[in-house]
C-alpha positions in Angstrom: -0.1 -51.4 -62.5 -3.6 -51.2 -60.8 -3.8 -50.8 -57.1 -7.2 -52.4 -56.0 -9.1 -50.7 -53.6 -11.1 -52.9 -52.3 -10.4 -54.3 -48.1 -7.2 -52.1 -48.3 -6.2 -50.3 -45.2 -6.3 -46.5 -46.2 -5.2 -43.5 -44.0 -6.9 -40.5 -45.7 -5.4 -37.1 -44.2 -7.2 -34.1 -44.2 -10.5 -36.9 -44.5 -12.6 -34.5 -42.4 -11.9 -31.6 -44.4 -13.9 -30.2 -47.4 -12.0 -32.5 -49.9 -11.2 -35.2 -47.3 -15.2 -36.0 -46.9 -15.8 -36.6 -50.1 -12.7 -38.4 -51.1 -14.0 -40.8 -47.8 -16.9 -41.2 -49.1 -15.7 -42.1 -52.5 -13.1 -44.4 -51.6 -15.8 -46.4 -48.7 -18.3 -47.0 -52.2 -14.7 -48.4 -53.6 -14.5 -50.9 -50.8 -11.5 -49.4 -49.4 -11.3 -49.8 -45.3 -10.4 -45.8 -44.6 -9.4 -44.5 -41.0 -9.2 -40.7 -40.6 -6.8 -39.0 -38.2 -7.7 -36.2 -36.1 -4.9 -33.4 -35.6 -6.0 -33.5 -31.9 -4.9 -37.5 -32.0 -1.8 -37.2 -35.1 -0.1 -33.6 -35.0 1.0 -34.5 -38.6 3.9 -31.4 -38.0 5.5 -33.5 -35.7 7.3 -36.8 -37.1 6.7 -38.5 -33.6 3.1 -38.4 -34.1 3.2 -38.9 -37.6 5.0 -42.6 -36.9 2.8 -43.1 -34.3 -0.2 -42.9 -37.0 1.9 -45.2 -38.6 2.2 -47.4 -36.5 -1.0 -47.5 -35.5 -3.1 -47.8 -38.2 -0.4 -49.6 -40.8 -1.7 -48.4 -44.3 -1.1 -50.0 -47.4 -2.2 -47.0 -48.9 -2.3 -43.1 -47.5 -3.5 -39.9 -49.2 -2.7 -37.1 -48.1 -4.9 -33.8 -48.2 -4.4 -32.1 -44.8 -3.3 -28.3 -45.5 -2.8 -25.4 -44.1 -4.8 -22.7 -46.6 -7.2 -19.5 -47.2 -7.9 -17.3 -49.3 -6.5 -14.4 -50.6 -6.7 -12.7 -47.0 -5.3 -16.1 -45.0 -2.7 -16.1 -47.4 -1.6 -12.5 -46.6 -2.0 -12.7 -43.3 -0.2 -16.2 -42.3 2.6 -17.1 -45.3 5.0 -18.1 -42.5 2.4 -20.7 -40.9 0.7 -21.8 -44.1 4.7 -22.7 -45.2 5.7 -24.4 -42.5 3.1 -26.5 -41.6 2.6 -27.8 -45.3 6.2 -28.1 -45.6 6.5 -30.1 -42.2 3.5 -32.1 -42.9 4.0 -33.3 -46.4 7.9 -34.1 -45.6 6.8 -36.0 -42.4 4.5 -37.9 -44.1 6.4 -39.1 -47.4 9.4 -39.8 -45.0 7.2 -42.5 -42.9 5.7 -43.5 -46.0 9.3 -44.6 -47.2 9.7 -46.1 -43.8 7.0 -48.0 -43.4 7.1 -49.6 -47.6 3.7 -48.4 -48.1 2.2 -49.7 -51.5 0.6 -46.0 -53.0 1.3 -42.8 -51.4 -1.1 -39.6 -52.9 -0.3 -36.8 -52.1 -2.4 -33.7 -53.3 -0.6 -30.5 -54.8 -2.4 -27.0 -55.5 -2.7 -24.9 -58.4 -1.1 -22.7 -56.3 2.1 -23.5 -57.3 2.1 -22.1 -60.9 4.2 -19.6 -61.9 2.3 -16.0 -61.7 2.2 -15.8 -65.3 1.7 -19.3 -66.8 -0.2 -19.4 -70.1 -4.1 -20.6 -70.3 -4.2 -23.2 -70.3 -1.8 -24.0 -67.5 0.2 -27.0 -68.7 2.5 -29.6 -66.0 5.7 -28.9 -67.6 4.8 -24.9 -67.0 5.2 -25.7 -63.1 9.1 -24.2 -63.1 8.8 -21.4 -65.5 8.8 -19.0 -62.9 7.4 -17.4 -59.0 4.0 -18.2 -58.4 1.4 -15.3 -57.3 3.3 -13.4 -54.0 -0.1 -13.5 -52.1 0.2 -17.1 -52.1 3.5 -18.0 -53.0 4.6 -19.2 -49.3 1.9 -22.0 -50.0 2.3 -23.5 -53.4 6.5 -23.3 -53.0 6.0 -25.6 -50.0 3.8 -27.6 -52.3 5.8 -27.6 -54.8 8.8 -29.2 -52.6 7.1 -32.0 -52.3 6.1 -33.0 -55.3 10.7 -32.9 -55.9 10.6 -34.6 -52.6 8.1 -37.6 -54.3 9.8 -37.8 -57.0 13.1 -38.0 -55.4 11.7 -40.7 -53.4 10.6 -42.5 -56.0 13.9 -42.4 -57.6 16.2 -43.0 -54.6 13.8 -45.5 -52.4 11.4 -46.7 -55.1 8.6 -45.1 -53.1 5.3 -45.3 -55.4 3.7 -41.6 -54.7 1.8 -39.9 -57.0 1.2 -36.2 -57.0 -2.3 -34.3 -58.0 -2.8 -30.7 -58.7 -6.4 -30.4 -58.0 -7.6 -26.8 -59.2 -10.1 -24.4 -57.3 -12.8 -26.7 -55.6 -16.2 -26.0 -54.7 -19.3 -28.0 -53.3 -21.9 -29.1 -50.4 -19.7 -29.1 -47.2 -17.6 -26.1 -48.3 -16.1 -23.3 -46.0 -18.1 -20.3 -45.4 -16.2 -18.9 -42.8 -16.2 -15.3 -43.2 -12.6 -15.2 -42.4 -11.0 -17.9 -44.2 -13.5 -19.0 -47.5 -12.6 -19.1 -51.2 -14.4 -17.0 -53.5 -17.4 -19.1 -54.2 -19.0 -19.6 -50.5 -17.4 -15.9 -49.9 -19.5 -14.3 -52.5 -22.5 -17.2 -52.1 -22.9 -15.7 -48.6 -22.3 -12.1 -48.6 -25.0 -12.2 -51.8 -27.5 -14.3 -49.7 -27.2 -12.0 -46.5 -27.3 -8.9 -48.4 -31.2 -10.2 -50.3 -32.5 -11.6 -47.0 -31.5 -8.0 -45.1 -32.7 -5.8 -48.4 -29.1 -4.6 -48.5 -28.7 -2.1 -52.0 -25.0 -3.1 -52.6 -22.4 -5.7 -51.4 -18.2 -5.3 -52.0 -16.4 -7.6 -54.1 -12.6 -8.0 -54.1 -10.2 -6.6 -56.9 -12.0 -5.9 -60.5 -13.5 -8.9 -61.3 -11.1 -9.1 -64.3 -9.2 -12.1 -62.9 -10.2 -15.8 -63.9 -10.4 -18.9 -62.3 -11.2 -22.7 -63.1 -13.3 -24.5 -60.3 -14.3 -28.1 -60.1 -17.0 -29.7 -58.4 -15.7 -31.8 -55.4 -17.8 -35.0 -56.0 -15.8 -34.9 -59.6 -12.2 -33.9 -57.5 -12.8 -36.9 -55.6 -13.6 -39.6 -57.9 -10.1 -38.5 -59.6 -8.1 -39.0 -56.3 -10.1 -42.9 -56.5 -8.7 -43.2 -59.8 -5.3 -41.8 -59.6 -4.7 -44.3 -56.8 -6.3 -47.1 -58.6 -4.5 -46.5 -62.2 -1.7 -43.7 -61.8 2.0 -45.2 -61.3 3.7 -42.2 -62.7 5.9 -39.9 -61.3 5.2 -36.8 -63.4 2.7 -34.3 -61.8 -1.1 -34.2 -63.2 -3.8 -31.8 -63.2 -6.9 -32.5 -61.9 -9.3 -29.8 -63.4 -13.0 -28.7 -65.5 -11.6 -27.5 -68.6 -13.4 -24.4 -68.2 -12.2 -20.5 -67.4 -14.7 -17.8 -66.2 -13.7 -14.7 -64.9 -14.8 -13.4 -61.5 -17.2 -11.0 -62.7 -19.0 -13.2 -64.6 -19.2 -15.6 -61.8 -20.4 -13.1 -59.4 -23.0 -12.3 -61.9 -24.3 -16.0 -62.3 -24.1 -16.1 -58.4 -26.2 -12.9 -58.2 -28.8 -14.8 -60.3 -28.9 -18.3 -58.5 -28.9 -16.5 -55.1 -31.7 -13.4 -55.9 -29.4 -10.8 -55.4 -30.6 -7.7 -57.1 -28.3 -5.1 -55.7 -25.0 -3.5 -57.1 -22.0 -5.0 -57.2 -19.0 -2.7 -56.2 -15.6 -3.7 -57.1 -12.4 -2.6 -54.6 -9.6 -2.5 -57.5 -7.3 -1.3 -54.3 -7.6 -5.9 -52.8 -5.3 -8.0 -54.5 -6.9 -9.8 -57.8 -4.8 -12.5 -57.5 -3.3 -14.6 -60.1 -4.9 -13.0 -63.5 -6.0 -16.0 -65.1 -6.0 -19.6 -63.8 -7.4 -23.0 -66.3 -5.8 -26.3 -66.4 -4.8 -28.2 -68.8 -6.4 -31.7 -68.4 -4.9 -33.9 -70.9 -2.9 -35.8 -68.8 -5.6 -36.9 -66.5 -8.0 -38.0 -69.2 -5.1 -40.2 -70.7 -3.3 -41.6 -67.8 -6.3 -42.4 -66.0 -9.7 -41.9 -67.5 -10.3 -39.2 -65.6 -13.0 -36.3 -66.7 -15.6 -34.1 -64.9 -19.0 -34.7 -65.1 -20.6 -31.5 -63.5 -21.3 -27.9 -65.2 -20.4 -24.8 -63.0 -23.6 -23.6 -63.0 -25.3 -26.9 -62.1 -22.7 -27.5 -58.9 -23.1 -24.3 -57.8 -26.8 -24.8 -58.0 -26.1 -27.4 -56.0 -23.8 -26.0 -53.8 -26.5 -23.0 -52.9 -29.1 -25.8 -52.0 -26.9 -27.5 -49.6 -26.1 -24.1 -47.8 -29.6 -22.8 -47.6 -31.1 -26.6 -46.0 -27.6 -27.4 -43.6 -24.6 -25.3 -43.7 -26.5 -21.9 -42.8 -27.3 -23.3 -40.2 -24.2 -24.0 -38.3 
């Protein structure tokens, strides 16, 4: 069944976040009518303000990407908050989404809640095949619980959710907080600091031996628009590139786009992380046409423009 877009109420959570922004943006060119909530206004951990959103704003359709989430060194430093306000969010807001007989619910997962040791390319049946990565197990379990919660839901109450596992995302508008970025704007900064102060080395994290999968958000977007226009399954899907490069080749491609000339010097005694982390994306590409459009080296080309002409500036 396909859920138009077009003059539907929409409730986008998380909407002025990294992801949220773009997913806005791509569901406005849809035709969608989308209202963001502010935590300040809708304290999604609390169900009273989570049915007052409800009640206010009466969506026939809500996605929800508010989280609670770091890096490696947020994750270590707040598992207790980063599981309970995922948890508490994501069960307040399927629960008035029940209530309230909403037509699509989306409701975006994190690659996160893999197993430690899932084979390349990680595949949606792996998802129970054992304890994700410790430094950030406290956020993908309480991911992970919703996605049983959904599908219970669906099951019980008929509730039409759908649940995305978006992998590693990058992009224009990204965090590059010092405290609390992902890898990319981490090492996109610390290399363009270093060059513009003549700096002879920076520090890198782990050994570099560790791989990721990262996907450009314009591409993440557009596959929220078309999971909630064509998905009505309640399996989970992954929302990835298709394509593995390990840290130390990334930082050497970000070495080059950024001018950074110095050495790199690995800290083996920081956490590496999961050791290697690629989707498969079958299921996307057959259940809803969904593939991505942009090379890594292209969006982080990208990526590096946008942060040299705005977000530097902030």
């Amino acid at each position: 069944m396909t859920t138009q877009l077009a003059d539907k109420r929409v409730v986008i959570t998380g909407g002025a976040g990294f992801l949220g922004r773009h997913v806005v943006a791509e569901f406005v060119k849809r035709g969608a009518d989308v209202f963001v909530p502010r935590r300040a206004d809708y304290d999604l951990t609390d169900m009273t303000a989570t049915r007052q959103l409800f009640a206010d704003t009466r969506p026939e359709i809500l996605v929800h990407l508010a989280a609670a989430v770091g890096g490696i060194g947020a994750n270590i430093e707040n598992p207790g908050r980063f599981f309970y306000a995922n948890m508490a969010m994501g069960m307040n807001v399927i629960e008035q989404s029940r209530i309230s007989g909403i037509e699509k619910l989306v409701v975006a997962g994190t690659v996160c809640s893999y197993p430690k040791f899932t084979p390349v390319p990680f595949r949606e049946e792996d998802l129970w095949n054992g304890y994700p990565e410790e430094t950030n197990a406290p956020y993908g379990v309480a991911k992970k619980a919703l996605m049983v919660m959904m599908d219970a839901y669906r099951t019980q109450y008929g509730l039409n959710g759908v649940y995305l596992l978006p992998v590693n995302l990058y992009g224009p508008g990204d965090n590059f907080d010092k405290a609390s970025s992902h890898v990319i704007p981490a090492l996109m900064r610390k290399m363009l600091e270093a060059a513009d102060t003549g700096a002879d080395h920076i520090d890198v994290w782990g050994t570099g031996v560790a791989s990721r999968e990262f996907l450009y958000v314009d591409d993440a977007a557009r596959a929220f628009a078309l999971a909630t226009e064509r998905l009505d399954r309640p399996e989970p899907v992954n929302i990835g590139s298709g394509h593995e490069v390990t840290i130390k080749e990334l930082v050497h491609l970000l070495a080059d786009l950024t001018g950074f000339e110095g050495e790199i010097r690995w800290d083996p005694t920081k956490p590496d992380g999961q050791p290697r982390r690629m989707l498969d994306t079958t299921r996307a590409k057959e259940w809803f046409g969904f593939e991505a459009e942009v090379p890594l080296e292209e969006g982080l080309r990208r990526t590096l423009e946008w942060w040299k002409a705005e977000g530097s500036r902030g």
